[in-house]
C-alpha positions in Angstrom: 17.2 -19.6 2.5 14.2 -21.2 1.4 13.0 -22.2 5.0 14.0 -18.8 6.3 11.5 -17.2 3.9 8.7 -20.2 4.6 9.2 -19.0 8.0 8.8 -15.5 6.9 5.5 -15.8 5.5 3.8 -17.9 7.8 4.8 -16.2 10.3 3.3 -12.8 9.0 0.7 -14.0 7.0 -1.9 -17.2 7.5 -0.7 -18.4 3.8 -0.8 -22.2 4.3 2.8 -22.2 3.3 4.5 -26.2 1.9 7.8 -27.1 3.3 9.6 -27.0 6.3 10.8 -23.6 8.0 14.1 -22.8 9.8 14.3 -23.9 13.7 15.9 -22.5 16.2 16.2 -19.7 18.3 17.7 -17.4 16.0 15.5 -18.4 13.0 13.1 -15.7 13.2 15.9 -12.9 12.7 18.0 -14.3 9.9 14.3 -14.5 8.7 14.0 -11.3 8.8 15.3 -10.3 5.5 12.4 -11.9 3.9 9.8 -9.7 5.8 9.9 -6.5 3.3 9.6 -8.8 0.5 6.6 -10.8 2.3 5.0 -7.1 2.7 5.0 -6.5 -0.9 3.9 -9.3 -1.8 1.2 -8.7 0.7 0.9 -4.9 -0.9 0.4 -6.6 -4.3 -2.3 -8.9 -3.2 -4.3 -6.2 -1.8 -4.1 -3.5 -4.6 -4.9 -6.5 -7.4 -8.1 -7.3 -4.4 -8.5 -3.7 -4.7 -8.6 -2.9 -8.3 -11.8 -5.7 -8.5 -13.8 -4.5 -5.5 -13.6 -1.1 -6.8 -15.8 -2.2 -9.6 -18.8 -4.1 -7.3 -18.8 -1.6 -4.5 -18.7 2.0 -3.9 -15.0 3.8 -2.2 -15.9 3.3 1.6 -17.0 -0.3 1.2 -14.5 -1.5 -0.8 -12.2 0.3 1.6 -13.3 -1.6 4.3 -13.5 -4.6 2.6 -9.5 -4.3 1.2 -8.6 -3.6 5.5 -10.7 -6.2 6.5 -8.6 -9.0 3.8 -5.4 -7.0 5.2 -5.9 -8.2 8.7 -7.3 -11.4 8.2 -4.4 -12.2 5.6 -1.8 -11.2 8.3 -4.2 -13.3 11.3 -3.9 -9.8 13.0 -1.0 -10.6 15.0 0.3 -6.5 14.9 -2.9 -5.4 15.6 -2.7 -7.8 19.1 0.7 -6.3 19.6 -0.9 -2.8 19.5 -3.6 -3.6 21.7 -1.1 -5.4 24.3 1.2 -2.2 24.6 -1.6 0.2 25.1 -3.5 -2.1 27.7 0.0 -2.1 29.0 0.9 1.3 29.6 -2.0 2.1 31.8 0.7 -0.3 34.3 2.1 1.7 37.4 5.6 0.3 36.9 7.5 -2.5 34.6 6.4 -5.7 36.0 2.6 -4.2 36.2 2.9 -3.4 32.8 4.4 -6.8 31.8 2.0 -8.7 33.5 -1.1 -6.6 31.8 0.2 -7.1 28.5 0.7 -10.7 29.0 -3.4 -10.9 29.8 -5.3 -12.1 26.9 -8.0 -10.4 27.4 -8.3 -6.9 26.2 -8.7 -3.6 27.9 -10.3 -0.3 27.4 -6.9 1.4 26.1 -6.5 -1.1 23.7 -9.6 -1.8 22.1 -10.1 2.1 21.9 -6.5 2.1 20.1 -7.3 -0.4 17.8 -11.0 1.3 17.0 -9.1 4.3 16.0 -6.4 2.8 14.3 -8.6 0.9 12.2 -11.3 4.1 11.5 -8.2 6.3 10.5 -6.6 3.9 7.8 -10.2 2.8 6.5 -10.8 6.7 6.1 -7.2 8.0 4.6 -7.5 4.7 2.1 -11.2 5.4 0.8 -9.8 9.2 0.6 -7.4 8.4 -2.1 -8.2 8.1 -5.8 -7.5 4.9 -7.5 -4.3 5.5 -9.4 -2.8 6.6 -6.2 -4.2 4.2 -3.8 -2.9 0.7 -5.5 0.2 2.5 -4.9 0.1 3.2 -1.1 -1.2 -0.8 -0.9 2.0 -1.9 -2.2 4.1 0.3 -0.9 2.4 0.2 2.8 2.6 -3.5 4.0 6.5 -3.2 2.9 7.4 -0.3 5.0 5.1 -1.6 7.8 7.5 -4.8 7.7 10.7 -2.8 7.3 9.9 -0.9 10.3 11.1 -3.5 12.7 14.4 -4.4 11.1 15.3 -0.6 10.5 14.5 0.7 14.1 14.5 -2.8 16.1 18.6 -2.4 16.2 18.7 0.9 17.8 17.2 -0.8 21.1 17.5 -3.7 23.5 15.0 -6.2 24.0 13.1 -6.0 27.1 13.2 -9.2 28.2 16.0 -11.3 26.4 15.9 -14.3 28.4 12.5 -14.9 27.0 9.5 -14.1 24.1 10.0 -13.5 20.6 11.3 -10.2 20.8 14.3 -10.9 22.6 14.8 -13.9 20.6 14.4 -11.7 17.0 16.3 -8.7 18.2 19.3 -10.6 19.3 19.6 -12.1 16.0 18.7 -9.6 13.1 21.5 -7.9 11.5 21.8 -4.0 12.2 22.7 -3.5 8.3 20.1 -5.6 6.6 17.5 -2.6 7.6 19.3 -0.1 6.2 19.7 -2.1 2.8 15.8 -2.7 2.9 15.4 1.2 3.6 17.2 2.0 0.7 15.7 0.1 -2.2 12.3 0.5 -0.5 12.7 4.5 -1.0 14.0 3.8 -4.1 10.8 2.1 -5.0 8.8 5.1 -3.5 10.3 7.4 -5.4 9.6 5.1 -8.8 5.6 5.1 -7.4 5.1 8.6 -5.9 8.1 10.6 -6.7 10.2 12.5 -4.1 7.6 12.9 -1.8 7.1 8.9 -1.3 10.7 9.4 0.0 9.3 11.9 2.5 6.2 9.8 2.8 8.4 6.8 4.2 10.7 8.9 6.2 7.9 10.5 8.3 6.1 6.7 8.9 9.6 5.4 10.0 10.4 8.4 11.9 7.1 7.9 14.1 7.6 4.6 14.5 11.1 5.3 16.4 9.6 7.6 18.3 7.0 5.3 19.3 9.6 2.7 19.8 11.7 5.1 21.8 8.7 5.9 23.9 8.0 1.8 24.8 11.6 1.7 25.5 11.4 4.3 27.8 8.2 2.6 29.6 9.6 -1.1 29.6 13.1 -1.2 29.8 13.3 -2.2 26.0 11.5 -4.1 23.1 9.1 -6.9 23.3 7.8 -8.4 20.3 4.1 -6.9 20.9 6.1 -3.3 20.7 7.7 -4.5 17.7 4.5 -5.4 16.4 2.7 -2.1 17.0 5.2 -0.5 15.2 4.6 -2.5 11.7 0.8 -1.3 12.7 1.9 2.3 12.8 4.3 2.3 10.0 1.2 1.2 7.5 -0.7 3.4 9.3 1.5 7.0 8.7 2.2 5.7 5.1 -1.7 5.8 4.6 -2.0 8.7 6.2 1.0 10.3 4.3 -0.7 9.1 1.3 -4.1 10.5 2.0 -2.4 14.1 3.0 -0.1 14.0 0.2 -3.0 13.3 -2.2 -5.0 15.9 -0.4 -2.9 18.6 -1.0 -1.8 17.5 -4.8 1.6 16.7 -3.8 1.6 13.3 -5.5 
């Protein structure tokens, strides 16, 4: 259990981690169960970051300060998924689109993709006032982590012979995400009422249909799509947070 969550965290996180992680091919997916629990951590780390940059620097800056730790803390490996899948989807078929995502260089689609992505959650969090914002930071990383064991199930891997999709889809267990889903609405509910419930819904919601739509355009998962979706599931609950807060709804 141990190694499983040692894998968990250095795997999501650059946290120089002691010990030794669980091997083998289906280490990453037993491992999964850790990955909500890495993402609050991850949530608490950047609302305590928060709290203090609030006081040296005014709401934009700090804002972009508290991203700026989130990425670098998680060595930005969802953010490269999400580039990788929309470089890939200017591809004429499957194999074309395989083969661009595999490039490690980046293209126009995705370094446009990641400019907005990063503009809209630097914008929705230095739109929230501070006794709802240390909330979305610990709630966000932990739904953003969810995502892939909630909606991961409900599709095949794209390539299973190969990559770390295939290898974490064939091994994660179909109920563990709906146990995760549950306590972290529960938890929701405890920060922001009903409407974090709805909150959460509506960022896992667009994260199937994103997932559905990859599907669709590769024949199935791949571990940069599973990827992009813990991108856009931190991304709608910021956004969700921001509109919510907008409107007085929490």
């Amino acid at each position: 259990m141990i190694a499983s969550l040692i894998l968990a965290v250095r795997f999501l996180t650059i946290a120089p981690v002691p010990g030794r992680e669980a091997e083998g091919p289906a280490a990453l997916g037993r491992a999964a169960g850790w990955f909500p629990i890495v993402g609050l951590g991850l949530g608490a780390a950047l609302a305590f970051a928060d709290q203090w940059l609030r006081l040296a620097f005014p709401p934009l800056l700090s804002s972009a300060l508290v991203l700026s730790l989130w990425k670098i803390a998680t060595g930005a490996i969802h953010l490269d998924g999400l580039a990788d899948c929309l470089d890939g989807l200017g591809g004429r078929d499957r194999l074309e689109r395989f083969a661009i995502m595999r490039d490690s260089r980046i293209g126009a689609f995705g370094a446009i993709g990641l400019i907005l992505c990063l503009s809209i959650g630097l914008h929705a969090l230095a739109e929230m006032s501070a006794g709802i914002r240390w909330r979305i930071l610990l709630l966000a990383p932990a739904v953003g982590r969810l995502a892939p064991i909630l909606i991961g199930p409900w599709f095949r891997a794209a390539t299973p012979e190969r990559g770390t999709g295939g290898l974490f889809l064939g091994a994660v267990s179909p109920w563990m995400g709906a146990v995760y889903w549950a306590a972290t609405s529960a938890l929701a509910a405890w920060l922001l009422g009903p409407m974090g419930v709805v909150a959460i819904a509506v960022a896992l919601s667009a994260v199937w249909l994103w997932s559905a739509f990859l599907a669709g355009r590769l024949g199935g998962l791949t571990g940069d799509a599973l990827g992009a979706g813990v991108e856009l599931g931190e991304l709608c609950v910021l956004m969700a947070g921001a509109a919510l807060a907008h409107r007085g709804l929490i």
